[in-house]
Backbone as a printed PyTorch tensor [residue, N CA C, xyz], in Angstrom:
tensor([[[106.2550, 116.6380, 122.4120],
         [105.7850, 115.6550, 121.4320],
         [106.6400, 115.6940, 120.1680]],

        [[106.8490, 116.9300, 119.3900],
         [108.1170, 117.0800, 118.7160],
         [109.5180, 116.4810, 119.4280]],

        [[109.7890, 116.5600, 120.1740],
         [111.3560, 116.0780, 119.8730],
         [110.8940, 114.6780, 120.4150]],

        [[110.0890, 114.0360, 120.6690],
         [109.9290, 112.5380, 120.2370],
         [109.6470, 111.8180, 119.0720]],

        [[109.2420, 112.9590, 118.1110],
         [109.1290, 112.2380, 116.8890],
         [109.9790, 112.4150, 116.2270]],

        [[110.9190, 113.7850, 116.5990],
         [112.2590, 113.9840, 115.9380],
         [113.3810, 112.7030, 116.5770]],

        [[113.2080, 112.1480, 117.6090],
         [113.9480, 111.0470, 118.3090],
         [113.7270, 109.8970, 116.9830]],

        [[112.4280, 109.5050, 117.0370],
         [112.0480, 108.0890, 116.6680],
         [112.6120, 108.3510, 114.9750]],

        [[112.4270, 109.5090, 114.7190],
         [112.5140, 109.4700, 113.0750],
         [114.3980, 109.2910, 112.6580]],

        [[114.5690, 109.9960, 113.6800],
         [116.2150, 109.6770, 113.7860],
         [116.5680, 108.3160, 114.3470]],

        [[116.0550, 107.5350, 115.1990],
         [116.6140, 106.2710, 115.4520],
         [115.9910, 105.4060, 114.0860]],

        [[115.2170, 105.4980, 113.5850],
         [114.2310, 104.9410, 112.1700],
         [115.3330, 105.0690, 111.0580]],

        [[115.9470, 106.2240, 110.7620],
         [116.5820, 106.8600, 109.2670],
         [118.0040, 105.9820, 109.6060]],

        [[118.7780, 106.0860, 110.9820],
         [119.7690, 105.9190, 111.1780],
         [119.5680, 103.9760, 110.9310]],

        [[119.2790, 103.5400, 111.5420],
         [118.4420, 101.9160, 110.9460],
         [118.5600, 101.7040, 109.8650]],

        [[117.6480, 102.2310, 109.3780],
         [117.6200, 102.1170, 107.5280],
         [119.3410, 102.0980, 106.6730]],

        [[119.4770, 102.7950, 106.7960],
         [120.7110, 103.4390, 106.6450],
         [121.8120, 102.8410, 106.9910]],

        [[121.6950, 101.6840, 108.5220],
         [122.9430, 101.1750, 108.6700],
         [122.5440,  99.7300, 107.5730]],

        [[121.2350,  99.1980, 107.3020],
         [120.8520,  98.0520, 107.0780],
         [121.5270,  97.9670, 105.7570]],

        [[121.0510,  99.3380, 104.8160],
         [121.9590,  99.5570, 103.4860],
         [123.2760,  98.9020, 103.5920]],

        [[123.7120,  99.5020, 104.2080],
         [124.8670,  99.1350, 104.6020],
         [124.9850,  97.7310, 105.0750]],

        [[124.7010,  96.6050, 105.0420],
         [125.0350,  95.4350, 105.6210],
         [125.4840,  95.1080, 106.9010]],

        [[125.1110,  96.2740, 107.7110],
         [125.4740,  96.3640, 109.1170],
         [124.0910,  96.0220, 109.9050]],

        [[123.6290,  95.1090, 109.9950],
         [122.1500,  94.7400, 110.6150],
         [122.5410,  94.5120, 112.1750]],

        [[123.1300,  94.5560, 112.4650],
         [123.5170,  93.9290, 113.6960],
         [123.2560,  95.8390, 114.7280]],

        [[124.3720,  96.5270, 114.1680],
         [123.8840,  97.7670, 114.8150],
         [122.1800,  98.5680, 114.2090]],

        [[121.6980,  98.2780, 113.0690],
         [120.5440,  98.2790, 112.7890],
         [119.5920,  98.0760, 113.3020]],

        [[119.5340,  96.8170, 114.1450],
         [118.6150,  96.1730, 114.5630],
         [118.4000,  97.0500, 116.0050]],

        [[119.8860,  97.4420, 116.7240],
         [119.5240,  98.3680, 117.8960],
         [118.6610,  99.8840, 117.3210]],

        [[118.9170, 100.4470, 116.5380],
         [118.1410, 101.3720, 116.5870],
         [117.1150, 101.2220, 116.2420]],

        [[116.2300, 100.0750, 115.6500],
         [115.0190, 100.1850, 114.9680],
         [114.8020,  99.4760, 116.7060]],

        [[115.0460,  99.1660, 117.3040],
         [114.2520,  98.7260, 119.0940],
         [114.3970, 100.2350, 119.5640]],

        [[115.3260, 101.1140, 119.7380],
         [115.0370, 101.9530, 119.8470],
         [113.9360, 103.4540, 119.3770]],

        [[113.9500, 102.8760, 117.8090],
         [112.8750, 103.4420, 117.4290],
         [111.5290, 102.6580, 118.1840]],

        [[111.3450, 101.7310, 118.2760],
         [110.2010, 101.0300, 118.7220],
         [109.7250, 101.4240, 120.1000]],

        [[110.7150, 101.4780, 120.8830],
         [110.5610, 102.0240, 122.1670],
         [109.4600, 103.2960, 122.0030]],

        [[109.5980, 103.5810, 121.4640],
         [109.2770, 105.2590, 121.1940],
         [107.6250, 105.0560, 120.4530]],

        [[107.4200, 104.2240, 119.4650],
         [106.6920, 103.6970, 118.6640],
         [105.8650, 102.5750, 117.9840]],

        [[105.9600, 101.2300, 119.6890],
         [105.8880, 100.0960, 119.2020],
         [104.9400,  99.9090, 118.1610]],

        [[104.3560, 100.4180, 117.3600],
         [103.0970, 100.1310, 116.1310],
         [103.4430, 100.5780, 114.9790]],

        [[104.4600, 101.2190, 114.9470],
         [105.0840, 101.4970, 113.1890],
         [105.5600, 100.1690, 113.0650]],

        [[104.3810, 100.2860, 111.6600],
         [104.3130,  98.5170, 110.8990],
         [105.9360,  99.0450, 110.2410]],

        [[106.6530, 100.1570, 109.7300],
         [108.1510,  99.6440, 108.8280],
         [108.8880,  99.5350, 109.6030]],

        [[108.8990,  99.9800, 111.0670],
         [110.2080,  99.7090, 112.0230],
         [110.1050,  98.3170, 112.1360]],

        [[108.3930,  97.9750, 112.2010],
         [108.9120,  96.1990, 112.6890],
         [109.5930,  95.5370, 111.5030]],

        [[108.9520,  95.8540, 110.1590],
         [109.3810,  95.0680, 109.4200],
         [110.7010,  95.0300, 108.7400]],

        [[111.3290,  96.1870, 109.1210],
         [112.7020,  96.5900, 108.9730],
         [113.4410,  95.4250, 109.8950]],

        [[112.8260,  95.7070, 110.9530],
         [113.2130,  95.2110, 112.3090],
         [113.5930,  93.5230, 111.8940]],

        [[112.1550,  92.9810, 111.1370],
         [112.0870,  91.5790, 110.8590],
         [113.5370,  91.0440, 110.0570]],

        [[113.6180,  92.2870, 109.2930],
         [114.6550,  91.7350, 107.7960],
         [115.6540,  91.9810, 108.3670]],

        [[116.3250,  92.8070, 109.1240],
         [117.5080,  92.4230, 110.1230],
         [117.7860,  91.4020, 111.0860]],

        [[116.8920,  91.0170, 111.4910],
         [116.9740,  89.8380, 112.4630],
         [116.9980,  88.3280, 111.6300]],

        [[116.3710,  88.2590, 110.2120],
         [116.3420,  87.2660, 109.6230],
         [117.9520,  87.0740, 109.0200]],

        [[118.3570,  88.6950, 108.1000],
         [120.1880,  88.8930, 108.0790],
         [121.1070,  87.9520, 109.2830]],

        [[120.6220,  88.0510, 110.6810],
         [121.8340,  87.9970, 111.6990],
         [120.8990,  86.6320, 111.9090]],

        [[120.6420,  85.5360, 111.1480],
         [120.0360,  84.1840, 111.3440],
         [119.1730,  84.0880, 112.7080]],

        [[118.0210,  85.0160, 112.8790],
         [117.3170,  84.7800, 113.9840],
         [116.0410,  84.7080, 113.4750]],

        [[115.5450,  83.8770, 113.2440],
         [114.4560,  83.0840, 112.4490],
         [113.1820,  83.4490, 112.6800]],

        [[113.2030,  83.1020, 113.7320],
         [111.5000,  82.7820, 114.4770],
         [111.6010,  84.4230, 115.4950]],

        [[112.4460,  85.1020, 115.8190],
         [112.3710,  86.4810, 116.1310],
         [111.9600,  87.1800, 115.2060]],

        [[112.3380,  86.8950, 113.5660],
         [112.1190,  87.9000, 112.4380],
         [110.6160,  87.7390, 112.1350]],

        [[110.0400,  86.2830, 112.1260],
         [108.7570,  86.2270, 112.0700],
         [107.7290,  87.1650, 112.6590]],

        [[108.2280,  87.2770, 114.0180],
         [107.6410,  87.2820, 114.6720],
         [107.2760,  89.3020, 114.3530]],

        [[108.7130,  89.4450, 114.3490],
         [108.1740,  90.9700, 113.7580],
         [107.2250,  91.1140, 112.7290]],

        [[107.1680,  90.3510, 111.6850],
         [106.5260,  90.5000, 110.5460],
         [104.9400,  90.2800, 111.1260]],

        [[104.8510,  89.2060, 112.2230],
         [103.9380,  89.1430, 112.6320],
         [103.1300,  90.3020, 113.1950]],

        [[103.7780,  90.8840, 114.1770],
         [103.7200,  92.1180, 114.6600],
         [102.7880,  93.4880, 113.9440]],

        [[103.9830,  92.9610, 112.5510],
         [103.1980,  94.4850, 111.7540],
         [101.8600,  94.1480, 111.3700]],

        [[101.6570,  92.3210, 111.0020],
         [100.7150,  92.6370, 110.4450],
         [ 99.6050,  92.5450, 111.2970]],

        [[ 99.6900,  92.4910, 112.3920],
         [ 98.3960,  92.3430, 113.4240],
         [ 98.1120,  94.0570, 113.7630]],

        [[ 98.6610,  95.2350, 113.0310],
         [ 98.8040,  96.4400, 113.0720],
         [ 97.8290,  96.4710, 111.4780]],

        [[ 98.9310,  96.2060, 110.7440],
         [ 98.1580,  96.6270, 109.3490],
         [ 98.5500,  95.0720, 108.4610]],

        [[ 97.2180,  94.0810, 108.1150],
         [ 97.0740,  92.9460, 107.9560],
         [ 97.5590,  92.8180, 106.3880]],

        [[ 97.3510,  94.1920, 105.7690],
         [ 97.9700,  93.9910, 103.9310],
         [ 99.1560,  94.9560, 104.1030]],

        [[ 99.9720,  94.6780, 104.7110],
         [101.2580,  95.6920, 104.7860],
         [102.0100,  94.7150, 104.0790]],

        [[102.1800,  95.1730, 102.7240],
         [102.5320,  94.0810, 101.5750],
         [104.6860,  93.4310, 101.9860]],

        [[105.1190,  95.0060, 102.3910],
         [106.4470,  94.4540, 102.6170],
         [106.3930,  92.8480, 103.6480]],

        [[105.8320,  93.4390, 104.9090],
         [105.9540,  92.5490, 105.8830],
         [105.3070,  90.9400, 105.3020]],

        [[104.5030,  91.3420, 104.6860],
         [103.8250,  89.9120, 104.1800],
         [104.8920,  89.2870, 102.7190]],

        [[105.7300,  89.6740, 102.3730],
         [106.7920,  89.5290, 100.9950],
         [107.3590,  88.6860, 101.8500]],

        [[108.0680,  89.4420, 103.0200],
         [109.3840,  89.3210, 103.4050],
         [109.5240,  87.8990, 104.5400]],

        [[108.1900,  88.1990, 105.1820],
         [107.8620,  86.5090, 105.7800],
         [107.5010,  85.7900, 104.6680]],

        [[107.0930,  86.2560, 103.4810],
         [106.4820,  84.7300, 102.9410],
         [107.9790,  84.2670, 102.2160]],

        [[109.7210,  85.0580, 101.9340],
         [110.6350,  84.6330, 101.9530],
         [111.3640,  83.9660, 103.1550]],

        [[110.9020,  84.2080, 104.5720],
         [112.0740,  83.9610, 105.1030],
         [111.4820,  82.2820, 105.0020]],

        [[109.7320,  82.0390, 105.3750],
         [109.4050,  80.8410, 105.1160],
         [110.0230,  79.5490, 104.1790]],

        [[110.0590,  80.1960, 103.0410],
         [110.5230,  79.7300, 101.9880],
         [111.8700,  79.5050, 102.3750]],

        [[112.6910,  79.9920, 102.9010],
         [113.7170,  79.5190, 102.9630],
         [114.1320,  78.5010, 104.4580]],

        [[112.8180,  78.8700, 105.1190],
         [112.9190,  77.6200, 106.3760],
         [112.3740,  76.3460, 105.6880]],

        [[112.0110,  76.3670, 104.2540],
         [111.1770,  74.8640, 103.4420],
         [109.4960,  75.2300, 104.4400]],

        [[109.4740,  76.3730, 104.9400],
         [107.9880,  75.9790, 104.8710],
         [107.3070,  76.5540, 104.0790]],

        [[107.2150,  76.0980, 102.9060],
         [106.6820,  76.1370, 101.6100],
         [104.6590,  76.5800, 101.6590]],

        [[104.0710,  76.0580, 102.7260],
         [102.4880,  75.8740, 102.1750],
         [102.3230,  77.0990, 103.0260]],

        [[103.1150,  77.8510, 104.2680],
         [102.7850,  79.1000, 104.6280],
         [103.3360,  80.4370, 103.7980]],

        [[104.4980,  79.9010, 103.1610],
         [105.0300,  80.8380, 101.9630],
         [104.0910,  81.2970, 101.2960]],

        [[103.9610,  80.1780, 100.5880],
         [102.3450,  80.5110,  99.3920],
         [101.4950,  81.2230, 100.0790]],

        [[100.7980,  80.8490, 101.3360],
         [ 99.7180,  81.6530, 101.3470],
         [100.1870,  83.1760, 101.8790]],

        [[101.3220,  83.2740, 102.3540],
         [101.6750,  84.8950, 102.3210],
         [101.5540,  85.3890, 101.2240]],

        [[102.5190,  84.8410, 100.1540],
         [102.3400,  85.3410,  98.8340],
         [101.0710,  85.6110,  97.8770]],

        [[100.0240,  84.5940,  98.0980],
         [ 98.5870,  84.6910,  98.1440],
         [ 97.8200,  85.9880,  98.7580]],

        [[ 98.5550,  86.0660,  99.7660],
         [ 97.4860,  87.4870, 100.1150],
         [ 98.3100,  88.6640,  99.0740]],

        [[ 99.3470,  88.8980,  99.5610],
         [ 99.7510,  90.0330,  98.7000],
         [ 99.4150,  89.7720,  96.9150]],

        [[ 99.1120,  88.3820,  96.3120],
         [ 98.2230,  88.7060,  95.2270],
         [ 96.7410,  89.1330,  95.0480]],

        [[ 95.9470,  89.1680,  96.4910],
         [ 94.7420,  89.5080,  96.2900],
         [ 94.8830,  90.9410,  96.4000]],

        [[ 96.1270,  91.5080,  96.9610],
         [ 95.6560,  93.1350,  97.2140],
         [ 96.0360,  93.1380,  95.7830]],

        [[ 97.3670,  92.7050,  95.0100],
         [ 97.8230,  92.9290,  93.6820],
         [ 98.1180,  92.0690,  92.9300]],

        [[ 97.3130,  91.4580,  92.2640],
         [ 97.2940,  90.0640,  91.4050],
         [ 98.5540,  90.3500,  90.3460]],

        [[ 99.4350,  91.5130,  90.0830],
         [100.1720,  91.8920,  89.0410],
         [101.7380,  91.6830,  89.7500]],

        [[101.8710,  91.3160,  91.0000],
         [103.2000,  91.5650,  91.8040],
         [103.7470,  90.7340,  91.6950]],

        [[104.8080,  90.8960,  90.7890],
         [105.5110,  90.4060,  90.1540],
         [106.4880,  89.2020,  90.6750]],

        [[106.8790,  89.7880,  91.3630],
         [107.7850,  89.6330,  92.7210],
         [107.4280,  88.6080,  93.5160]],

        [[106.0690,  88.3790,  93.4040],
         [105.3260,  87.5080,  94.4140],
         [104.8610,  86.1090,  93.5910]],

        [[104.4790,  86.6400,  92.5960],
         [104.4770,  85.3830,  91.5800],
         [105.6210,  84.6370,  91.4090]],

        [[106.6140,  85.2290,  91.2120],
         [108.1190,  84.1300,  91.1440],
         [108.4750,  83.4770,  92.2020]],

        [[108.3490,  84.2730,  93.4100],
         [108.2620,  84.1030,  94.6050],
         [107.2960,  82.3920,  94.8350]],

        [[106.6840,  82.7180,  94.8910],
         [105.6560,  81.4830,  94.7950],
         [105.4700,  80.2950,  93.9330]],

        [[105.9570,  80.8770,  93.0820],
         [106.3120,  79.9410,  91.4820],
         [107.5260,  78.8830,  92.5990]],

        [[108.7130,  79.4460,  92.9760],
         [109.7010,  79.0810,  93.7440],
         [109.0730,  77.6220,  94.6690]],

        [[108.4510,  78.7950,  95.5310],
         [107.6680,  77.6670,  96.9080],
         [106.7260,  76.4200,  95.9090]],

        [[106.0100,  76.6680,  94.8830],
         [105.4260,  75.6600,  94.1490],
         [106.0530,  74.6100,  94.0890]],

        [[107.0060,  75.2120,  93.2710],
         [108.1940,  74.1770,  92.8480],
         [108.7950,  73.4370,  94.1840]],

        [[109.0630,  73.9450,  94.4680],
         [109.3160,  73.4780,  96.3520],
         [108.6520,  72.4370,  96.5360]],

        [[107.1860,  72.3300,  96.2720],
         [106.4970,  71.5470,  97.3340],
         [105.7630,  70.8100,  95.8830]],

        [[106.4110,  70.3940,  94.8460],
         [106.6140,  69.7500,  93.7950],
         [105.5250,  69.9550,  92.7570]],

        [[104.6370,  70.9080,  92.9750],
         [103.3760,  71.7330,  92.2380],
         [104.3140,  71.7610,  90.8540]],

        [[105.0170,  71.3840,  90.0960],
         [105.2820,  72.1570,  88.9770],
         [104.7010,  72.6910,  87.9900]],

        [[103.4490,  72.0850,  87.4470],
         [102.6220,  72.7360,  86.6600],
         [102.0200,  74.3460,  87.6850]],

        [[101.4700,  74.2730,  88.3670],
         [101.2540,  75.7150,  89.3560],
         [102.6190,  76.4440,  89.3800]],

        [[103.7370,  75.5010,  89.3010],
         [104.3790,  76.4950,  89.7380],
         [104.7190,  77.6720,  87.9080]],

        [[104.8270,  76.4170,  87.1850],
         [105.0980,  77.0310,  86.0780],
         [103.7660,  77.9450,  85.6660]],

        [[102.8000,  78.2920,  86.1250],
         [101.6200,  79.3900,  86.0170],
         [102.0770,  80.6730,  86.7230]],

        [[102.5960,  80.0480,  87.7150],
         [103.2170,  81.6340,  88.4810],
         [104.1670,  82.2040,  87.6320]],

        [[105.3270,  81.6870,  87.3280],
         [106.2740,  81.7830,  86.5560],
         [105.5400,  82.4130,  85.6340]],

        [[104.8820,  82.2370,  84.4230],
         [104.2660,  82.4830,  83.3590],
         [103.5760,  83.8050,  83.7270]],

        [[102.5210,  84.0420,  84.5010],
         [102.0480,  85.1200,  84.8350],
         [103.4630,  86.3090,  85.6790]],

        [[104.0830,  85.7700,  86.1240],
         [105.0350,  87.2370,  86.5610],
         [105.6030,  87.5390,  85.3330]],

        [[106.0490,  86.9690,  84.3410],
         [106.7700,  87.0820,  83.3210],
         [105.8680,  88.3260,  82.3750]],

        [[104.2590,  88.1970,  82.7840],
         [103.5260,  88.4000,  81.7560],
         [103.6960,  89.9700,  82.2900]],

        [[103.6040,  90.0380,  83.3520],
         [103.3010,  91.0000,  84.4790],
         [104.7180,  92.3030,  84.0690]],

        [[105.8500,  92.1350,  84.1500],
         [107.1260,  91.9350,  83.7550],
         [107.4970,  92.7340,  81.9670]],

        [[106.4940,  91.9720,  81.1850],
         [106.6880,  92.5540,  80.2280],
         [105.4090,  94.3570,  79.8190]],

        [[104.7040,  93.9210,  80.8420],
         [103.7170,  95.6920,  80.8670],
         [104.6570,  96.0940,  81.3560]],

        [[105.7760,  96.4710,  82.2290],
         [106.1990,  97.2740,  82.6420],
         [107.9530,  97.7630,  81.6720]],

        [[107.6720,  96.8840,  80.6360],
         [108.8790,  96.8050,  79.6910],
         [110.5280,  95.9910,  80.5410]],

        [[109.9700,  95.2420,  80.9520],
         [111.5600,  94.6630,  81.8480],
         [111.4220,  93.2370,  81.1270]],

        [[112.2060,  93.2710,  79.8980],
         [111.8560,  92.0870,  79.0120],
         [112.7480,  91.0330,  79.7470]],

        [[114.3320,  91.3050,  80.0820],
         [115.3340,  90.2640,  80.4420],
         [114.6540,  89.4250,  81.6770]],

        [[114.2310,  90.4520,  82.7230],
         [113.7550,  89.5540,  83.7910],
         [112.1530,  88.8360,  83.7200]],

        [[111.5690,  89.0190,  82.2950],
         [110.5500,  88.2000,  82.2810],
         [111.3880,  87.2490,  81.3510]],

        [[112.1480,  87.0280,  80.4430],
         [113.1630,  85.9730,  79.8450],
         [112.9500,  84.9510,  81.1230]],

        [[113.2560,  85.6270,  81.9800],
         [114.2640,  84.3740,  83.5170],
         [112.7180,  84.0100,  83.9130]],

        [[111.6320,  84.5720,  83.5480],
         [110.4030,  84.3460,  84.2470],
         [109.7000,  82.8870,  83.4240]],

        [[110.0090,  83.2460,  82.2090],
         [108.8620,  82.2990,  81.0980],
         [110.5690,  81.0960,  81.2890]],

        [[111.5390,  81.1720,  81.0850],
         [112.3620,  80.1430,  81.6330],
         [112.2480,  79.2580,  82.8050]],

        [[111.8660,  79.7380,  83.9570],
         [111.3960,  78.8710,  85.1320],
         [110.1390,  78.5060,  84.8480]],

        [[109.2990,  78.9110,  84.0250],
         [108.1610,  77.9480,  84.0310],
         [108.4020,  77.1440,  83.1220]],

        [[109.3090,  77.0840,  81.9120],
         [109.7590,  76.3980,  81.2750],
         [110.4210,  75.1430,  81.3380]],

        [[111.4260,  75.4400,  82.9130],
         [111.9650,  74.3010,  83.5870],
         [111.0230,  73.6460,  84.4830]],

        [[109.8720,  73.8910,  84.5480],
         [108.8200,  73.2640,  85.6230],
         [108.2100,  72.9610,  84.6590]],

        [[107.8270,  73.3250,  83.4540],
         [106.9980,  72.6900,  82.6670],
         [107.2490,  72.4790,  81.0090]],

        [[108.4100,  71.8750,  80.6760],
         [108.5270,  71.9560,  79.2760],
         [107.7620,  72.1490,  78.0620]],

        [[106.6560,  71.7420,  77.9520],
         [105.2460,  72.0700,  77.4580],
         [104.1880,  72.8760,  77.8490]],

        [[104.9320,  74.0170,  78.0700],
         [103.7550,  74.8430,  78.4620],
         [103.1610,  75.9690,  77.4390]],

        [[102.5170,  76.1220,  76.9040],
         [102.4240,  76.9310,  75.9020],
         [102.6750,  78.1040,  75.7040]],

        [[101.6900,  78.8170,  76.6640],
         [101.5800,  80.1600,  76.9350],
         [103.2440,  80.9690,  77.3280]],

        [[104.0750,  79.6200,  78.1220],
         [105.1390,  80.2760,  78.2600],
         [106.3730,  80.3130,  76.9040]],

        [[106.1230,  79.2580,  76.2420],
         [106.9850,  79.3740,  75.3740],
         [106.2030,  80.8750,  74.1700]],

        [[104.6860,  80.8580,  73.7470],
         [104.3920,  81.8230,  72.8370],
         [104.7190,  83.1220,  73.8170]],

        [[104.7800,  83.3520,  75.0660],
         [105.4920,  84.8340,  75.7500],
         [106.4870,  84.8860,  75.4060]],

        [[107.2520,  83.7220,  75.6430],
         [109.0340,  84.5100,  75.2840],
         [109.3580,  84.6460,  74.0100]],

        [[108.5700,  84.0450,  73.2580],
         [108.6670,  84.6700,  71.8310],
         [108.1730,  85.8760,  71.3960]],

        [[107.3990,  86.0880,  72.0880],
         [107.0980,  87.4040,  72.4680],
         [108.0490,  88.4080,  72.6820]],

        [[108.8460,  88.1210,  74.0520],
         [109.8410,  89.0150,  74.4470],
         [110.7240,  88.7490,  73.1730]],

        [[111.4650,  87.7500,  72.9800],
         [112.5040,  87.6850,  72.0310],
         [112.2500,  88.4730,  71.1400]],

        [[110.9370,  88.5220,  70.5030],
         [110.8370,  89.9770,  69.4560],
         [111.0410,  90.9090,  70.0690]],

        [[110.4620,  91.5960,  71.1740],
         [110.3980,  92.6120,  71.1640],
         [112.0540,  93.3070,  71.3420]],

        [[112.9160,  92.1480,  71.9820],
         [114.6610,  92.5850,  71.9310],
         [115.2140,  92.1850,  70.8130]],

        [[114.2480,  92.1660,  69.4240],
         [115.1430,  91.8290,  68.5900],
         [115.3240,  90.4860,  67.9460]],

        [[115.8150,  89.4570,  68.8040],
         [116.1140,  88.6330,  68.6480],
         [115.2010,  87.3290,  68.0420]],

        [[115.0690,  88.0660,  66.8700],
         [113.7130,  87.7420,  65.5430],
         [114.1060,  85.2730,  65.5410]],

        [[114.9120,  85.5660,  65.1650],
         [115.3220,  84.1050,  64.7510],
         [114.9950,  83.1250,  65.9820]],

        [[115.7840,  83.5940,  66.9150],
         [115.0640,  82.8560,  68.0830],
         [113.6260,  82.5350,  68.1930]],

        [[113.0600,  84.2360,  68.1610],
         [111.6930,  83.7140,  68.7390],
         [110.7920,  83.1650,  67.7880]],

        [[111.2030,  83.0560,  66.6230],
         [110.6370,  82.0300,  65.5850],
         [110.9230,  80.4020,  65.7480]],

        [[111.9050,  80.0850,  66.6120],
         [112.0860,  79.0210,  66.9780],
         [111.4380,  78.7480,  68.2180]],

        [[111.0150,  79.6410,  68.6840],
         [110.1000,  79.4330,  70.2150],
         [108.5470,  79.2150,  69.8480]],

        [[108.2780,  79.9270,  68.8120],
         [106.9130,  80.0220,  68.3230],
         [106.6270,  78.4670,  67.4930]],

        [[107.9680,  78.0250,  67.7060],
         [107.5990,  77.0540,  66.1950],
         [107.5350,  75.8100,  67.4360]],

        [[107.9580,  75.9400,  68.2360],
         [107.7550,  74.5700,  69.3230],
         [106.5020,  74.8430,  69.8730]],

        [[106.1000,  76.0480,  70.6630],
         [104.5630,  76.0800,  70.5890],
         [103.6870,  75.8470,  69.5930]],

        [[103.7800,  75.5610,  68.6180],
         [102.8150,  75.0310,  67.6300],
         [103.1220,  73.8290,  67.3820]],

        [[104.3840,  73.2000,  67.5390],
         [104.1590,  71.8510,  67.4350],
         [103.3890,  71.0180,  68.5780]],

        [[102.9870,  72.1290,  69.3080],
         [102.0460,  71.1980,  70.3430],
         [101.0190,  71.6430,  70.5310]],

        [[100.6890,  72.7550,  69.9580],
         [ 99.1730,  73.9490,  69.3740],
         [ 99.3450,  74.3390,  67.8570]],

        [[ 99.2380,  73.1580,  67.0890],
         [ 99.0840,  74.1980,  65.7090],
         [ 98.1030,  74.7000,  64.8250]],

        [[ 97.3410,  74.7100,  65.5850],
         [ 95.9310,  75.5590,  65.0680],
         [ 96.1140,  76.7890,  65.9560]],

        [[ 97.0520,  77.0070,  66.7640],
         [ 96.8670,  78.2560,  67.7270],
         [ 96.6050,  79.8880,  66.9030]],

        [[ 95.8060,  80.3160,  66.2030],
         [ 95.5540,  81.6210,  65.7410],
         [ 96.6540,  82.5270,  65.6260]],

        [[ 97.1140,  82.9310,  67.2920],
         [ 97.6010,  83.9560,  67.9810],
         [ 99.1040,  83.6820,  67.7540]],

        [[ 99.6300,  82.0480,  67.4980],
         [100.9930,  81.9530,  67.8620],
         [101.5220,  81.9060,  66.0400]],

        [[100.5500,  81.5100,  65.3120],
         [100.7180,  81.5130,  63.9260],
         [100.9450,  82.7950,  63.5570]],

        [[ 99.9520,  84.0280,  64.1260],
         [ 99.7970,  85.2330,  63.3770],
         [101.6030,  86.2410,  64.4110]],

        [[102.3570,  85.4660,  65.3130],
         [103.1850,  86.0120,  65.5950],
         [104.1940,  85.2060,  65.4370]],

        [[104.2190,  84.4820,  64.8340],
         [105.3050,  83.5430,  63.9050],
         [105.7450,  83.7640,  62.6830]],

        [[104.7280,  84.1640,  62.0080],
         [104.9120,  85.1650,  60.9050],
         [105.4690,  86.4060,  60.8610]],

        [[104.8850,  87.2070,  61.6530],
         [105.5530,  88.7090,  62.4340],
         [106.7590,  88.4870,  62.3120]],

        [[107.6600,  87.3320,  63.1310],
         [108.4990,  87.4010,  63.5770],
         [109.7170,  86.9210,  62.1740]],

        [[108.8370,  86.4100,  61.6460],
         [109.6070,  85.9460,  59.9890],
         [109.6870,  86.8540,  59.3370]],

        [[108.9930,  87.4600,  58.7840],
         [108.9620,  88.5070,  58.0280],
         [110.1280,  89.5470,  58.8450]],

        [[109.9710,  89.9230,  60.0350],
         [110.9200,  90.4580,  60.2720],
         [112.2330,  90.0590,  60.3290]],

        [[112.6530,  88.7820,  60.5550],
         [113.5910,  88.1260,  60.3060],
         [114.3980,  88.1860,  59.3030]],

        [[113.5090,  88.1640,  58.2160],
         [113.6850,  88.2870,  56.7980],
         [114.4260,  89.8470,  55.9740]],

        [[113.5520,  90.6820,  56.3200],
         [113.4440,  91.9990,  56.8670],
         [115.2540,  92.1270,  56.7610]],

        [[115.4940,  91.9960,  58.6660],
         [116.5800,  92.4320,  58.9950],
         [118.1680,  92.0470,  58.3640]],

        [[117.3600,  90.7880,  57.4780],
         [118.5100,  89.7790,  56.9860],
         [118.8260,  90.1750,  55.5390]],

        [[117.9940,  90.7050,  55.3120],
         [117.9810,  91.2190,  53.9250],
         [119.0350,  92.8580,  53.5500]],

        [[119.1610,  93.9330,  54.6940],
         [119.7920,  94.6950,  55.1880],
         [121.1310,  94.9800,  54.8690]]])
């Protein structure tokens, strides 16, 4: 029983490892070989999936993803990685709802919100889509990754020029990198279309004063 799991873990590592490598093609043989050994390890399939989708085999890669998840139904990779390859076959309304499940296990995944923001936009949702956008961005900045919530509150920006919440976030971020003057100009277009907004006034100011502040220096 040991040297079968020492087999499978070695045809598994060696897989991984060639995939790094951009070699999916010999990848894909050892993760069948791992399978042989293991057909129900949900990461061999889904390894399995993202190599076969690499070497343009579409509806084979699905099908792995499928695989895992009829094993383990919130196996979040396998459900990411089909709800991309979808997206990139334009089937947009099964995208979303992949991406949908992996927000009910984690409404914060980041990854999945842009993701979907994407397919929105796709299937001409732009206001939804610019909510996804807006919420990964938001998601993005708890974890301190200000640049890639920038690119986040920007795509909802391009889906929705008036959106509020996204323009008072990136003024948000823009403070927090500094970049005081800007986000006083971001804050100041959200209020020309909320200017009673409390929250965007009392960080418009923030952002002046500091402005002021740094200019003064």
């Amino acid at each position: 029983m040991l040297i079968i799991r020492q087999n499978f873990d070695s045809f598994y590592k060696k897989g991984v490892s060639l995939a790094k490598l951009g070699n999916h093609k010999e990848a894909l043989m050892f993760f069948e070989k791992a399978l042989k050994i293991n057909p129900n390890h949900t990461k061999a399939l889904c390894k399995k999936g993202i190599s076969m989708a690499k070497l343009g085999k579409d509806e084979d890669a699905l099908m792995s993803f499928e695989n895992a998840l009829k094993i383990d139904p919130d196996h979040v990779n396998s459900l990411f990685n089909k709800g991309i390859l979808l997206s990139y076959l334009n089937r947009n309304v099964e995208a979303v709802e992949s991406f949908d499940r992996i927000l009910e296990i984690n409404p914060n995944d980041f990854d999945s919100l842009y993701e979907k923001g994407i397919s929105l936009a796709n299937l001409g949702k732009y206001e939804k889509s610019a909510t996804c956008f807006d919420m990964g961005g938001v998601a993005l900045i708890k974890i301190g990754n200000f640049e890639k919530s920038l690119k986040s509150f920007d795509n909802a920006l391009k889906n929705n020029p008036n959106y509020v919440k996204a323009l008072s976030n990136k003024g948000v971020v823009l403070a927090k990198l500094g970049k005081f003057k800007e986000a006083v100009e971001m804050f100041g277009k959200a209020l020309e279309i909320e200017p009673k907004n409390s929250d965007i006034i009392s960080n418009k100011e923030n952002a002046v004063s500091e402005l002021n502040r740094h200019s003064s220096q």
